[in-house]
C-alpha positions in Angstrom: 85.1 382.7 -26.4 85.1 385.6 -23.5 87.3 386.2 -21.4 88.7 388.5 -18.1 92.8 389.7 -14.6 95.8 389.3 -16.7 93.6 387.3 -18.7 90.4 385.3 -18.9 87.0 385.8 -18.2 85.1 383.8 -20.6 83.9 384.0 -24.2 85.3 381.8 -23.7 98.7 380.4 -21.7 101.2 376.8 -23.0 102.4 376.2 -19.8 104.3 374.6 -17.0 102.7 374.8 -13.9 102.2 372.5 -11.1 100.1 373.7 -8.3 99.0 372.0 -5.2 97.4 375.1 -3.4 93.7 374.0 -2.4 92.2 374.3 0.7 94.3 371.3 1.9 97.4 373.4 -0.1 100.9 372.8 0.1 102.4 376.0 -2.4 103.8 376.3 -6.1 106.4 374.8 -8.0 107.4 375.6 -11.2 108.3 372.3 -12.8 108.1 371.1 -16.4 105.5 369.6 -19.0 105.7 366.6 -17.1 104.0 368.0 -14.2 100.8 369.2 -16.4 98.7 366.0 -15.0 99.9 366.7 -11.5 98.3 370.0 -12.3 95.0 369.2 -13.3 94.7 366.7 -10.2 95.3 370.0 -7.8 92.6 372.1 -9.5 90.5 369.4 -9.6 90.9 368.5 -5.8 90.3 372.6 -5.2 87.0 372.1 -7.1 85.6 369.2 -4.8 86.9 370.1 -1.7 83.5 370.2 0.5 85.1 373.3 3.0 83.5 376.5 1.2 80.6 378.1 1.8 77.3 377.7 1.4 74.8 380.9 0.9 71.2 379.7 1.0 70.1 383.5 -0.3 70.8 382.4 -3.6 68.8 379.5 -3.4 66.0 379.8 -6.5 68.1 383.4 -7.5 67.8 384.1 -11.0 71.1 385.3 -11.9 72.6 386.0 -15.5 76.3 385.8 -16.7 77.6 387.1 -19.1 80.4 384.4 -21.1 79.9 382.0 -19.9 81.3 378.7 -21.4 84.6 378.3 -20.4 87.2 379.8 -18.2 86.2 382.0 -15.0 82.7 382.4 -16.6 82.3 378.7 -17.0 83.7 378.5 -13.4 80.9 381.1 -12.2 77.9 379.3 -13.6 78.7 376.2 -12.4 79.3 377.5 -8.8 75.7 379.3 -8.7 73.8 376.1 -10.1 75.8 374.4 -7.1 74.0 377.1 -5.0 70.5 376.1 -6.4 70.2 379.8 -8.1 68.6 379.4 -11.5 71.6 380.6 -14.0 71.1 382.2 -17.5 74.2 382.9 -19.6 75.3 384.2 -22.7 78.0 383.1 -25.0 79.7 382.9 -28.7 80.8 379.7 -27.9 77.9 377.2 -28.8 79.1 373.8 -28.4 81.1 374.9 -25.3 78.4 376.3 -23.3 75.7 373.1 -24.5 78.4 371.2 -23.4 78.5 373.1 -19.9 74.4 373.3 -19.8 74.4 369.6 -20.0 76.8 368.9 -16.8 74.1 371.4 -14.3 71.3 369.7 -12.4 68.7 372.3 -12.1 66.6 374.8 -13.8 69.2 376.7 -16.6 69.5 378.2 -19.7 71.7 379.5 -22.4 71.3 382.0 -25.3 74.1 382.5 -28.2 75.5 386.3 -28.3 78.0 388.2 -29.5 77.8 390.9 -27.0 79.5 393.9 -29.5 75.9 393.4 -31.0 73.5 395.1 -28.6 70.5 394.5 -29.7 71.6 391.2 -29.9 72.5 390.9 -26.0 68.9 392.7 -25.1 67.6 389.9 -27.1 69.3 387.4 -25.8 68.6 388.4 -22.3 65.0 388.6 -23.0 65.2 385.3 -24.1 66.5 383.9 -21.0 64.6 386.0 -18.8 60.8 385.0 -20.4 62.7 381.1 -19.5 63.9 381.7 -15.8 62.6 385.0 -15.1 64.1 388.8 -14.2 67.7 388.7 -13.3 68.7 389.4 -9.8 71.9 389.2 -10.2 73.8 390.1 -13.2 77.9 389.1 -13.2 78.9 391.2 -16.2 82.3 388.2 -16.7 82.8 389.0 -20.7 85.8 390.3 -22.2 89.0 389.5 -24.7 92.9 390.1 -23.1 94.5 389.9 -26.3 98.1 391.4 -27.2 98.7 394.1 -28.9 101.8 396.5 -29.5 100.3 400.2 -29.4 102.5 400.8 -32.4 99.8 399.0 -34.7 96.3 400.2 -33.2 94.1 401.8 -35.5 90.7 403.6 -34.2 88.8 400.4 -35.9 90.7 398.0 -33.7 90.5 400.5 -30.4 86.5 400.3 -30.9 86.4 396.9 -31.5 88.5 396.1 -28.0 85.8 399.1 -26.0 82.9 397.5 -27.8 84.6 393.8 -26.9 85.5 394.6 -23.1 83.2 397.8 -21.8 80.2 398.8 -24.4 78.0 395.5 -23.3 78.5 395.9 -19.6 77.0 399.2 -19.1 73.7 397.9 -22.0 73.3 394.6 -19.5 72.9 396.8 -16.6 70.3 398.6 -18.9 69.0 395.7 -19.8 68.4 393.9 -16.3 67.9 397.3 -14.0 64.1 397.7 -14.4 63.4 394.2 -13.2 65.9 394.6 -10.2 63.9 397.9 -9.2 61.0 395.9 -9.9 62.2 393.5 -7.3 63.1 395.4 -4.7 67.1 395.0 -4.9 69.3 393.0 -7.0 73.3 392.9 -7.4 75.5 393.8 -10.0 79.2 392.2 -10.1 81.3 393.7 -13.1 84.7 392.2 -13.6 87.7 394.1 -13.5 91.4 393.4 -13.9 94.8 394.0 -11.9 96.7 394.6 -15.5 96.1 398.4 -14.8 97.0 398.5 -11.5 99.9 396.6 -12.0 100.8 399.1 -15.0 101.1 396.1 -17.0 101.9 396.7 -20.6 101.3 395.1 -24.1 97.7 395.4 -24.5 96.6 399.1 -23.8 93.0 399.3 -25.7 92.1 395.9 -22.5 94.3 397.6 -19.8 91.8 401.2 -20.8 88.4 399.1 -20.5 89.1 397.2 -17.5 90.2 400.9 -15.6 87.3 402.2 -16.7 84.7 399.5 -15.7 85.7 400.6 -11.8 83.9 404.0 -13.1 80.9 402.5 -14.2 80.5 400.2 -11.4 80.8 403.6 -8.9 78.5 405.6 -11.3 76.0 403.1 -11.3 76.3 401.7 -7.9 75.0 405.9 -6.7 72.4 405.8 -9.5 70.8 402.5 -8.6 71.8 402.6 -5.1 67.9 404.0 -3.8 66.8 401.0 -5.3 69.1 398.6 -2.6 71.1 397.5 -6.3 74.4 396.6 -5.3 77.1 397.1 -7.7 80.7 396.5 -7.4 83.7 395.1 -9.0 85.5 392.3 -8.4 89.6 392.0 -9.7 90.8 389.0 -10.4 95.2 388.4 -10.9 96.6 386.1 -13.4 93.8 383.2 -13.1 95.2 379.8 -14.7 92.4 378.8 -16.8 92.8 376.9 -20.1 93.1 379.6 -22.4 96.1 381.4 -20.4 97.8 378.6 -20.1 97.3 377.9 -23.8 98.5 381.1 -25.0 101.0 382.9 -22.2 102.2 380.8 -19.5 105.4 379.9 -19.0 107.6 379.1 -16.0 109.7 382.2 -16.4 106.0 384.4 -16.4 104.7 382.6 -14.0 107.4 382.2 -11.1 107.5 386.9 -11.9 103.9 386.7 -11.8 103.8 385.1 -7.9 107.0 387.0 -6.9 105.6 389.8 -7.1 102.3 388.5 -5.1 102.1 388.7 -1.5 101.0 384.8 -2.0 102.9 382.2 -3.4 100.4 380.0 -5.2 99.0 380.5 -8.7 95.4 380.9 -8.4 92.4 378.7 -9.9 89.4 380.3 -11.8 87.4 379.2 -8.7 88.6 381.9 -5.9 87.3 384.2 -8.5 83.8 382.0 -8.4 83.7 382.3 -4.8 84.4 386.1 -4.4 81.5 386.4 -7.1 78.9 384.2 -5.1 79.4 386.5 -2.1 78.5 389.1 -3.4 75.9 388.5 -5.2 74.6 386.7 -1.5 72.7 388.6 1.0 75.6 388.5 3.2 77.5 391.3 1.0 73.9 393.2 1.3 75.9 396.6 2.9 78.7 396.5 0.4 78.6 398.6 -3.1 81.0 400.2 -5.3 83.8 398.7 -4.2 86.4 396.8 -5.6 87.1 393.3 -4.1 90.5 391.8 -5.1 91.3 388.1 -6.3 95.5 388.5 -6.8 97.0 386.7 -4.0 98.3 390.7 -3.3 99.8 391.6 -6.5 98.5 395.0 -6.3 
């Protein structure tokens, strides 16, 4: 699995939570276990409300993602095949993301990758491109938010969590530049986190990565700038997906969590879908190396 704010992103916490923000929304309440199906309804009613957007510039878009099985990844995928772009992603996660390939109507494809192997990923995106073509937009999703107490780190484990939440970005933009230049113009859409700006703590080799992907999306947004490549970052909160509420939510978390946002409502992997598919649309076509937040104003 692969993940990305507070927590998921795919490669692909347990929790109470009932919320019944969607676009019809009424707010949060913090209830118990017995609320979970209540829950579930809500996100699902968010899912298939018919009021967002449509952005008929990614229409027939070839865009890769990277984990994309489950969680905000799985939730990115599925809203570009909704947009008629052809989507390529990459996961560890096998059954997960043949299981997600099989619910999209429309021209798709998936290629297994651990993305701390490099030549691995360059593979894997050859793979999908020789199947749907050059990527023109790349969503670099991937990364891990596990715990950790600063006390045990070693220099093995601090590599592993670079190689696990950085490394790969920076080799897919590598990876899918050439064919962007090629093309005339592409966007780039690297995901950050508000952990850092929140100075959250317990998990400082994830909180290090996700600071420093805001410089590599402003480094590479100059350098392929001339080439109308779009780069920028988009920073999601605590999202609620499966795994988070698996491992780390609780009511006591999650009522601190939307205290200290500006919002009161616990927020669904799909706002962070939606952010993505504007940018990656020709109606973001003047914005780069920014940072676009996701965290109901945490920050």
């Amino acid at each position: 699995m692969w993940l990305t704010g507070y927590g998921e992103r795919s490669n692909s916490f347990p929790g109470q939570l009932k919320n019944d923000h969607s676009p019809h929304g009424k707010g949060l309440h913090i209830p118990g276990q017995e609320d979970m199906l209540t829950a579930d309804r809500a996100t699902e009613e968010t899912k298939m409300t018919p009021k967002f957007a449509n952005y008929p510039s990614l229409r027939g878009k070839t865009v890769f993602v990277t984990g994309g099985a489950s969680g905000i990844g799985a939730e990115i995928v599925t809203a570009f095949a909704n947009q008629g772009a052809k989507v390529g992603f990459v996961d560890m996660d096998i059954t997960g993301s043949e299981d997600l390939l099989a619910q999209l109507d429309g021209t798709h494809g998936f290629a297994p990758c651990d993305l701390r192997d490099i030549e691995a990923l360059k593979a894997a995106f050859a793979n999908l491109t020789e199947k749907l073509g050059p990527a023109e937009v790349l969503v670099n999703n991937a990364a891990r938010d596990d715990r950790h107490d600063w006390r045990d780190v070693t220099p093995e484990y601090w590599d592993e969590r670079q190689n696990n939440n950085l490394r790969h970005m920076f080799f897919a933009i590598q990876a899918v530049a050439d064919g962007m230049i090629a093309a005339g113009g592409g966007s780039i859409i690297n995901m950050g986190s508000n952990s850092w700006w929140e100075a959250g703590g317990g998990f400082p080799a994830y909180t290090t990565a996700k600071a420093a992907v805001h410089g590599l999306t402003r480094t590479m947004a100059r350098d392929l700038g001339d080439h109308r490549i779009r780069v920028n970052t988009v920073v999601p909160g605590w999202i609620m997906t499966e795994r988070q509420k698996q491992l780390w939510v609780t009511p006591e978390a999650l009522a601190k969590q939307t205290e200290r946002q500006c919002l009161p409502d616990a927020i669904d992997p799909v706002y962070v879908a939606r952010m993505v598919l504007f940018l990656a649309s020709e109606d973001s076509a003047a914005c780069s190396a920014q940072n676009f937040m996701v965290e109901g104003g945490s920050i």
